[in-house]
TORKESE-980644 format. One record per residue (C-alpha): residue number from 0; residue in one letter; x, y, z. Coordinates in Angstrom, 3 decimals. Layout:
// TORKESE-980644
+-----+---+----------+----------+----------+
!   k ! r !        u !        v !        w !
+-----+---+----------+----------+----------+
! NUM ! a !        X !        Y !        Z !
...
+-----+---+----------+----------+----------+
***
This chain:
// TORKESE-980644
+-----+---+----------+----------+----------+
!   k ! r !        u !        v !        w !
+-----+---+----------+----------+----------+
!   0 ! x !   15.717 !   -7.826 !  -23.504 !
!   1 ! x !   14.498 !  -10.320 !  -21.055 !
!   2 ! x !   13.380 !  -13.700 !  -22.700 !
!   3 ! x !    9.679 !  -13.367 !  -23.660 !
!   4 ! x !    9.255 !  -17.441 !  -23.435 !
!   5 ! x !    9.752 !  -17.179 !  -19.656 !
!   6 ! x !    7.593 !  -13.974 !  -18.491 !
!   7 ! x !    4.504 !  -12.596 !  -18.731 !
!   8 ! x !    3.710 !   -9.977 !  -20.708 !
!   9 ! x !    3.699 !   -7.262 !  -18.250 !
!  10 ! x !    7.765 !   -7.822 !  -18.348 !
!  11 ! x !    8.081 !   -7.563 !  -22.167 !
!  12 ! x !   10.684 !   -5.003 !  -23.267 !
!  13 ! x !   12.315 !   -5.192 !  -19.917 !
!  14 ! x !   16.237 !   -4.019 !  -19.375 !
!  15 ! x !   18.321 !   -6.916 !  -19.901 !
!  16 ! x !   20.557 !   -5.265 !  -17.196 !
!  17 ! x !   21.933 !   -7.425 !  -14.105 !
!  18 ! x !   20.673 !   -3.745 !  -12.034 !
!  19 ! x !   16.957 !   -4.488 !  -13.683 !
!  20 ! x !   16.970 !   -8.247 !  -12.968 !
!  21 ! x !   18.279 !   -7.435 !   -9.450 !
!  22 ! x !   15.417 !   -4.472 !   -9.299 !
!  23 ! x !   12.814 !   -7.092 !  -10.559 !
!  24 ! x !   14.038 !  -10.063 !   -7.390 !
!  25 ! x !   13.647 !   -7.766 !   -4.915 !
!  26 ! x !   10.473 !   -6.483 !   -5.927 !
!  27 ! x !    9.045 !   -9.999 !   -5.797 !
!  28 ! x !   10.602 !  -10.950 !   -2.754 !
!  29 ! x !    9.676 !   -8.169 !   -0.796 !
!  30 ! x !    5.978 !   -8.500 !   -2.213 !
!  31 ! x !    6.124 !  -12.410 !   -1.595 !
!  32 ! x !    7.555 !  -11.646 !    2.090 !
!  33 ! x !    4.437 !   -9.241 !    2.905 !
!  34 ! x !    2.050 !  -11.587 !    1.721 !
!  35 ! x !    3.278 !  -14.290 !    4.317 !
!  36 ! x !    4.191 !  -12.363 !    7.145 !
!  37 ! x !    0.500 !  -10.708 !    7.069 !
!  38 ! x !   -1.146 !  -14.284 !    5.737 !
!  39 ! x !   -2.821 !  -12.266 !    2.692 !
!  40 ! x !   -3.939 !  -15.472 !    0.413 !
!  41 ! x !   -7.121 !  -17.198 !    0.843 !
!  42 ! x !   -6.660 !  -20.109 !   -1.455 !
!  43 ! x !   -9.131 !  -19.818 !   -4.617 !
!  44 ! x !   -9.704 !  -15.835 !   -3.645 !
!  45 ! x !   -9.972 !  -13.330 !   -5.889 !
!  46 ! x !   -8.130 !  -10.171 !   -6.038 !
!  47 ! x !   -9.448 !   -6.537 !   -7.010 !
!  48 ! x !   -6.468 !   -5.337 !   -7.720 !
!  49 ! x !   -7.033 !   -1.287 !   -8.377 !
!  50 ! x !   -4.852 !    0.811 !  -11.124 !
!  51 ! x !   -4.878 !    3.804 !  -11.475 !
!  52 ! x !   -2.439 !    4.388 !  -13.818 !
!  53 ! x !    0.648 !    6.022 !  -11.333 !
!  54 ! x !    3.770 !    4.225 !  -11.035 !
!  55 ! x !    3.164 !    2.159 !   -7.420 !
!  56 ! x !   -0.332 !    0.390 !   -9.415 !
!  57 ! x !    1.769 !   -0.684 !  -12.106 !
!  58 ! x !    4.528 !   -1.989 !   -9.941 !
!  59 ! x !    1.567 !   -3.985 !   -8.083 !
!  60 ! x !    0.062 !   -5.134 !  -11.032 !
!  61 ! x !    3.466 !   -6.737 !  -12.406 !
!  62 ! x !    4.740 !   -8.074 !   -9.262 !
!  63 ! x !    1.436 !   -9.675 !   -8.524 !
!  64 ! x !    1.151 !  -11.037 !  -11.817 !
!  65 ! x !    4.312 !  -12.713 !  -11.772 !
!  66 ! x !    3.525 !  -14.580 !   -8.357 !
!  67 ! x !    0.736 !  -15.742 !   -9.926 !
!  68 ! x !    2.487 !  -16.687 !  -13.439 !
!  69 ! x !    5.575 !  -18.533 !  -11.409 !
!  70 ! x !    2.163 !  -20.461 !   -9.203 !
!  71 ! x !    3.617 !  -18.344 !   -5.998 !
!  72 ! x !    0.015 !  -16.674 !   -5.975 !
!  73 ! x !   -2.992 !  -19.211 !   -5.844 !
!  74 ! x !   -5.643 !  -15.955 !   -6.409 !
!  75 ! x !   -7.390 !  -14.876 !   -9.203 !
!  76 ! x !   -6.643 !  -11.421 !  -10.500 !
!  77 ! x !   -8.635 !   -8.536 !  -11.613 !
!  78 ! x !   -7.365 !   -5.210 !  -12.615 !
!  79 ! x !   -9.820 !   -2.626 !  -12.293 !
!  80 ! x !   -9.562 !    1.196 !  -12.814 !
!  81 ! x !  -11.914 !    3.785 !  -11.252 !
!  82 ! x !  -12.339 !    6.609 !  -14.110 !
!  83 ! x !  -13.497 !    9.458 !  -11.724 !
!  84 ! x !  -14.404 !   11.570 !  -13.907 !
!  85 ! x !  -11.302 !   14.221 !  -14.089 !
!  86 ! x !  -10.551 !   16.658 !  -17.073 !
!  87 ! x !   -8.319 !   15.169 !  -19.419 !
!  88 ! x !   -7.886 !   12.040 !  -18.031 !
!  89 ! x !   -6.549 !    9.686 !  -21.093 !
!  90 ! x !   -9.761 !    7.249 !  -20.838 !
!  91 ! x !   -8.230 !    5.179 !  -23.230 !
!  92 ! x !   -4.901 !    4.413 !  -21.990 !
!  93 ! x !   -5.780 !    1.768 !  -18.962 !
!  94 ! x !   -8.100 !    0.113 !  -21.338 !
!  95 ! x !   -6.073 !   -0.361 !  -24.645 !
!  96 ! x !   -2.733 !   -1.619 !  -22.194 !
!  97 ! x !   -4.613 !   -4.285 !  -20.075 !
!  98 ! x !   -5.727 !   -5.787 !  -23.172 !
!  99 ! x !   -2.440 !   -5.771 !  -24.737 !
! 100 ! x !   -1.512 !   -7.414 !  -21.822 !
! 101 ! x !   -3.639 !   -9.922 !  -21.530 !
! 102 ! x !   -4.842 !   -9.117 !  -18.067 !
! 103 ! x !   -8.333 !   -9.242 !  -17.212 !
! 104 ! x !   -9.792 !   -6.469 !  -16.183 !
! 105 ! x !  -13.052 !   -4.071 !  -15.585 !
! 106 ! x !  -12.662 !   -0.297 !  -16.161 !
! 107 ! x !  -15.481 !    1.808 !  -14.083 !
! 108 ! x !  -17.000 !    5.271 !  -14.637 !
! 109 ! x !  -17.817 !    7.472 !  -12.342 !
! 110 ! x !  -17.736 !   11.026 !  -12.480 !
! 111 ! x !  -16.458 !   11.383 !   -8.024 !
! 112 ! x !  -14.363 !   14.571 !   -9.607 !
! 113 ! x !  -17.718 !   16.937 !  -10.237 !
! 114 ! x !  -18.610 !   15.609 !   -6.592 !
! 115 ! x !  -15.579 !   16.488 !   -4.714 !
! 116 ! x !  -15.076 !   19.909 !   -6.553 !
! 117 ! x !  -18.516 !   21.114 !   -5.131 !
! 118 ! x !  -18.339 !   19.974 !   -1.666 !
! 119 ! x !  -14.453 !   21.238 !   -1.159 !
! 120 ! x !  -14.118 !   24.875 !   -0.949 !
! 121 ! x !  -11.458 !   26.589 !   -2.965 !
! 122 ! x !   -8.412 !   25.996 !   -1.436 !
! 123 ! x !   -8.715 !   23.230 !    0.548 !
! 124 ! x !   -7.374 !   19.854 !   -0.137 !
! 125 ! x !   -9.605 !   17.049 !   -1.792 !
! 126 ! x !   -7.695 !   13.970 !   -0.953 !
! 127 ! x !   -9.861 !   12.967 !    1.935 !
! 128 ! x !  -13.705 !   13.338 !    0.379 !
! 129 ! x !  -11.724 !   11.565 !   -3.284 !
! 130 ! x !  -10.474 !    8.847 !   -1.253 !
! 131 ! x !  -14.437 !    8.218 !    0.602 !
! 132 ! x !  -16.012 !    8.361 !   -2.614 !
! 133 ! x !  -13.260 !    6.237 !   -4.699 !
! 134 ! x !  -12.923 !    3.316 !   -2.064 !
! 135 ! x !  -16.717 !    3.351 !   -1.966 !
! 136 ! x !  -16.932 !    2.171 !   -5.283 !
! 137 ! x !  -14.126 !   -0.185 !   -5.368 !
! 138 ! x !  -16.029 !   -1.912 !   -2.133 !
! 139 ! x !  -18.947 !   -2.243 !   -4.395 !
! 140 ! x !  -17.086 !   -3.386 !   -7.981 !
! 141 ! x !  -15.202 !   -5.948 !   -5.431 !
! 142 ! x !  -18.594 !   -7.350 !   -4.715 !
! 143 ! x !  -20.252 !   -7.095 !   -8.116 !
! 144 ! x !  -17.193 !   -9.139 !   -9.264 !
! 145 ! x !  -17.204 !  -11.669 !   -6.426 !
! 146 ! x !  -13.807 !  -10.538 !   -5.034 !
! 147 ! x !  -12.859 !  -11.335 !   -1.279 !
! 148 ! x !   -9.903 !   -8.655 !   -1.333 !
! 149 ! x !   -9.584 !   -4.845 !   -2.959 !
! 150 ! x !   -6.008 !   -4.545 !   -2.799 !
! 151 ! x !   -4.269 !   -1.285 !   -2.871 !
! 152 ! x !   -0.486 !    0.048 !   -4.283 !
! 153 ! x !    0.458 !    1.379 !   -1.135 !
! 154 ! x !    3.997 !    0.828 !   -0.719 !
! 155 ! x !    6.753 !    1.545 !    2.263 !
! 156 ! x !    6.851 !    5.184 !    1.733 !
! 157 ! x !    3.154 !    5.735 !    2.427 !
! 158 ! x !    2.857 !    3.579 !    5.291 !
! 159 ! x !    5.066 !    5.906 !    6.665 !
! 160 ! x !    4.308 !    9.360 !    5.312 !
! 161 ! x !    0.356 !    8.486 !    7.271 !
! 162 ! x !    2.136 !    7.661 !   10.519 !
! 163 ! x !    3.931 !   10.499 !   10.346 !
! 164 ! x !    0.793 !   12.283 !    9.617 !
! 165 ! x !   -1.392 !   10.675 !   12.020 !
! 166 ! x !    1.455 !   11.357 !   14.936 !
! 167 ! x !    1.959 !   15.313 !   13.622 !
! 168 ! x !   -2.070 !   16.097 !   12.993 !
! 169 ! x !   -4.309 !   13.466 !   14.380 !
! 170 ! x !   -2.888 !   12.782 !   17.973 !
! 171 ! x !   -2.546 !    8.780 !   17.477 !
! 172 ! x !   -0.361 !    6.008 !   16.411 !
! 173 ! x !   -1.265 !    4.856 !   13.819 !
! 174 ! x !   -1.092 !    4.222 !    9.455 !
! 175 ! x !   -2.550 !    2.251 !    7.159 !
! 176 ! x !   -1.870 !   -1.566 !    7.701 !
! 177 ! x !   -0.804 !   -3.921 !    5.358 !
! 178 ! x !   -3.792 !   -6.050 !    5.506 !
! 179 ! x !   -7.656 !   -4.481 !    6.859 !
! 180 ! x !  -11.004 !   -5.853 !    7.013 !
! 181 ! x !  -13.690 !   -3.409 !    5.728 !
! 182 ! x !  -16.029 !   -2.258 !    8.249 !
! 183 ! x !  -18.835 !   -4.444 !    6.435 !
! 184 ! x !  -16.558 !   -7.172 !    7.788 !
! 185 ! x !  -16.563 !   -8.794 !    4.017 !
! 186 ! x !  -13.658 !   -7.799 !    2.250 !
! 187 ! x !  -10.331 !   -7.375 !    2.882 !
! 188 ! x !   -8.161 !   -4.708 !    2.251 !
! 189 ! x !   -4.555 !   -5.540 !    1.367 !
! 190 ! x !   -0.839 !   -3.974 !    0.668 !
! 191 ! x !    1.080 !   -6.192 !   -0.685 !
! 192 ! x !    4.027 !   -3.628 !   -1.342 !
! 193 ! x !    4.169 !   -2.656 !    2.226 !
! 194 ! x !    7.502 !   -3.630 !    2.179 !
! 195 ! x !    8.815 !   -2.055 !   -0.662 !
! 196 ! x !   10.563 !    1.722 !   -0.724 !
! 197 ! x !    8.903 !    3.978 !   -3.294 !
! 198 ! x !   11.962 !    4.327 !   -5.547 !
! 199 ! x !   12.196 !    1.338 !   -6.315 !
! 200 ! x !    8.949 !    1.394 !   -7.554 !
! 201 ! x !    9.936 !    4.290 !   -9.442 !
! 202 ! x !   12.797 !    2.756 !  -10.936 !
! 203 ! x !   10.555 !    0.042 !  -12.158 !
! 204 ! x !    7.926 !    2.084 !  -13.664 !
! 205 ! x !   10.809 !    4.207 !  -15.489 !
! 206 ! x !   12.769 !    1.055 !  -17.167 !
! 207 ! x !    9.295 !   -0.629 !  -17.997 !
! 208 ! x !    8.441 !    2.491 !  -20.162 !
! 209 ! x !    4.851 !    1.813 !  -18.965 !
! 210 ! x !    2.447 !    4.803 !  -19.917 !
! 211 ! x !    1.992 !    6.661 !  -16.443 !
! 212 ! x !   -1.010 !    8.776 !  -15.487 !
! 213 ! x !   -0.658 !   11.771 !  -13.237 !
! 214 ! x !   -3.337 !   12.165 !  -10.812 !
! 215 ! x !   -4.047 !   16.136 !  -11.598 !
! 216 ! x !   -6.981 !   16.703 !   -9.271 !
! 217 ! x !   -4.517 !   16.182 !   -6.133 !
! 218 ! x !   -1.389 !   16.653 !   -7.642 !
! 219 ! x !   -1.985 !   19.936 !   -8.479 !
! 220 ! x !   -2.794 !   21.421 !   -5.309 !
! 221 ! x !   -0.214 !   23.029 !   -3.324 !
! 222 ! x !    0.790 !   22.446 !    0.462 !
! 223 ! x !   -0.772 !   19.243 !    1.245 !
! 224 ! x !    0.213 !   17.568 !    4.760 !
! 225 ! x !    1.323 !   14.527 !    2.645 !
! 226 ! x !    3.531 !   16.472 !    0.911 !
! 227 ! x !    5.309 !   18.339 !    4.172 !
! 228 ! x !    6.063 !   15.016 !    5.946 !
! 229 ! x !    7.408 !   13.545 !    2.702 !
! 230 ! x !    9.690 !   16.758 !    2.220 !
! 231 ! x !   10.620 !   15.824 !    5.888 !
! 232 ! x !   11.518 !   12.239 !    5.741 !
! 233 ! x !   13.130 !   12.961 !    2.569 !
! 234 ! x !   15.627 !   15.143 !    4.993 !
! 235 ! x !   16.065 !   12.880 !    7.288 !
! 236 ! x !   16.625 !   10.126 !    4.383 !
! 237 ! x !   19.635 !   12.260 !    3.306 !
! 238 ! x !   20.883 !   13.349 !    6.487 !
! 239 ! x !   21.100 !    9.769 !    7.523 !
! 240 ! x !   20.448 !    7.212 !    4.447 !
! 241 ! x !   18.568 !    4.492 !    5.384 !
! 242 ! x !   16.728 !    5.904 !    8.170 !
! 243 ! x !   13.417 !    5.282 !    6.516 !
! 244 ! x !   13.831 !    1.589 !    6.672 !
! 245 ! x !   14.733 !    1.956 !   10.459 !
! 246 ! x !   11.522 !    4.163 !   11.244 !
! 247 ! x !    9.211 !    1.480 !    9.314 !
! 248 ! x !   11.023 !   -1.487 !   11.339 !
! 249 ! x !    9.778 !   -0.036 !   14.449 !
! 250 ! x !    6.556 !   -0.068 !   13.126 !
! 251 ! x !    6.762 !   -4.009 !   13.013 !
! 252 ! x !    8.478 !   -3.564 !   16.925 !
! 253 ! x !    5.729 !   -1.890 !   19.074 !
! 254 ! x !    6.463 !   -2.230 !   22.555 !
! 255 ! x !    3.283 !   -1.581 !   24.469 !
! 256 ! x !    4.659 !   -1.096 !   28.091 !
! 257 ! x !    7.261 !    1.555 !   26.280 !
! 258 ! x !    4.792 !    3.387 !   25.626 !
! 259 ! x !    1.731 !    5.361 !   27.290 !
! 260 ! x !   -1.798 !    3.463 !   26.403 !
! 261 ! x !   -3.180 !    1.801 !   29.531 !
! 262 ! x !   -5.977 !    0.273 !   27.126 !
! 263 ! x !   -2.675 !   -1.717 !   25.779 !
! 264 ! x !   -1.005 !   -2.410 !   28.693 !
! 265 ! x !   -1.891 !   -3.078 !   32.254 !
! 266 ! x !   -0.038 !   -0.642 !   33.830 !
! 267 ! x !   -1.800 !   -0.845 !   37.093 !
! 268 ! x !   -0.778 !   -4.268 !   37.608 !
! 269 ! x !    3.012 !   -3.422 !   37.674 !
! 270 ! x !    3.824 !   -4.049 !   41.631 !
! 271 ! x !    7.442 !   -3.383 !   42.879 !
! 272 ! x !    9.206 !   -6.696 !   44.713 !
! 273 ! x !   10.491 !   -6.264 !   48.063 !
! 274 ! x !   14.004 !   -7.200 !   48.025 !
! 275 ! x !   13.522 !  -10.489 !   49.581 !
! 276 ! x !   11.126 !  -11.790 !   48.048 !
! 277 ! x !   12.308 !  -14.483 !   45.150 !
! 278 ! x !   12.367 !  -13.040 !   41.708 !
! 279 ! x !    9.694 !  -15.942 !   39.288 !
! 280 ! x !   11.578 !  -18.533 !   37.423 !
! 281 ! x !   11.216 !  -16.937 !   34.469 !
! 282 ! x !   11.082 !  -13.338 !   34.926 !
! 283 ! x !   10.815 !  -11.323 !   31.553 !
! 284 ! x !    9.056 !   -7.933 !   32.877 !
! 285 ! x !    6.153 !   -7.941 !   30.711 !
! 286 ! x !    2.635 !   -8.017 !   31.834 !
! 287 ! x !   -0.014 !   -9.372 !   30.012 !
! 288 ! x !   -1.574 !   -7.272 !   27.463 !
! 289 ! x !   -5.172 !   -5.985 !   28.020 !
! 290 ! x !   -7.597 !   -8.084 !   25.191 !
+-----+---+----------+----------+----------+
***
């Protein structure tokens, strides 16, 4: 086992295994690189960090909390879970491990799952109305509590599984970004696992032994859109491994005047040179972008 006098207690009972310590660097690193590259700290801010009992939240939770145990995070932390209600769900597992841990935290009630089942048909998919309702809340605990950020355990995987989605059913570029300001304009949302692949959060969840909650209300239902494109970049993953990390680096390499969005790029202000005229001093073939 790792040495308890130099980690919090979120990494007690951890592998002593050179594969777990190397697991555990790269989580932090990755975490610690999205943080900067996206400028997520506000120095004295304070973080709703939401957990909701899966794997990716408890990844979150421990990476974050090590930042801030090692002074790499200057926020303050609070862990809150949004009890919505479902049949089943273990109300007192969140609760009795947070304390254990010694992380502060608020747990929240709200029954969103007797909402969602009488709006949605039979049949259809509930992620969309659960997600309204549940990041409703969170906006308004994140206030109650005096937090500047509600920040999310969205990792690599599902920044690219909602491209994916967006590109196949919505008609747009687009996914969820690692850092968002509401549409209130006073909190942010932020992803401070963007960079990290969803196994590995796996992987960490598994040697931690922490006690993981399924989320039954969506996990149960057959045939969601999610679940296609992640059966399709899983595919590609193994046809090719690696090729998820090369799709989400082009997300960080747009190229407006590659593509076909004249509200990006002025495309009416490309004008052919006659051949002799004098090419600028400094000719790099871009055009400025439209603001």
């Amino acid at each position: 086992m790792l040495d308890h006098d130099d980690i919090h207690p979120l990494f007690h009972g951890a592998p002593d295994s050179t594969e777990f310590r190397k697991l555990r660097k790269r989580l932090v690193r990755l975490t610690r690189e999205a943080i900067e590259t996206y400028a997520m700290v506000e120095p004295g801010a304070r973080w709703l960090v939401c957990l909701s009992g899966g794997k990716d939240s408890y990844t979150l939770l421990a990476v974050l909390t090590e930042l801030q145990w090692r002074g790499l995070l200057p926020v303050d932390i609070l862990a809150c879970n949004l009890d919505q209600g479902q049949p089943g769900f273990p109300a007192t597992v969140l609760p009795e491990f947070l304390a254990r841990m010694g992380v502060p935290h608020r747990i929240e009630h709200q029954d969103t799952y007797s909402i969602v089942t009488d709006k949605i048909p039979a049949g259809r998919t509930y992620c969309a109305l659960c997600s309204r309702l549940r990041r409703g809340h969170l906006y308004r605990i994140a206030r109650e509590e005096g937090c500047s950020a509600v920040v999310l355990g969205h990792h690599r995987d599902d920044i690219l599984e909602t491209f994916f989605m967006n590109l196949f059913h919505g008609g747009r570029l687009a996914t969820m970004p690692p850092k968002l300001l509401n549409e209130e304009g006073d909190l942010h949302v932020l992803r401070p696992l963007a960079f990290v692949a969803e196994e590995d959060c796996a992987r960490f969840a598994r040697a931690m032994n922490y006690p993981i909650i399924p989320c039954d209300l969506c996990g149960s239902q057959e045939g969601l859109q999610r679940m296609q494109v992640k059966a399709i970049l899983d595919g590609w993953e193994r046809n090719a491994p690696g090729r998820r990390q090369v799709m989400f680096r082009a997300l960080m390499n747009a190229r407006p005047s590659h593509l076909l969005d004249p509200s990006l790029f002025d495309f009416a202000a490309l004008e052919r040179r006659s051949k002799t005229d004098e090419p600028p001093a400094a000719d790099t073939g871009d055009v400025p972008l439209l603001r």
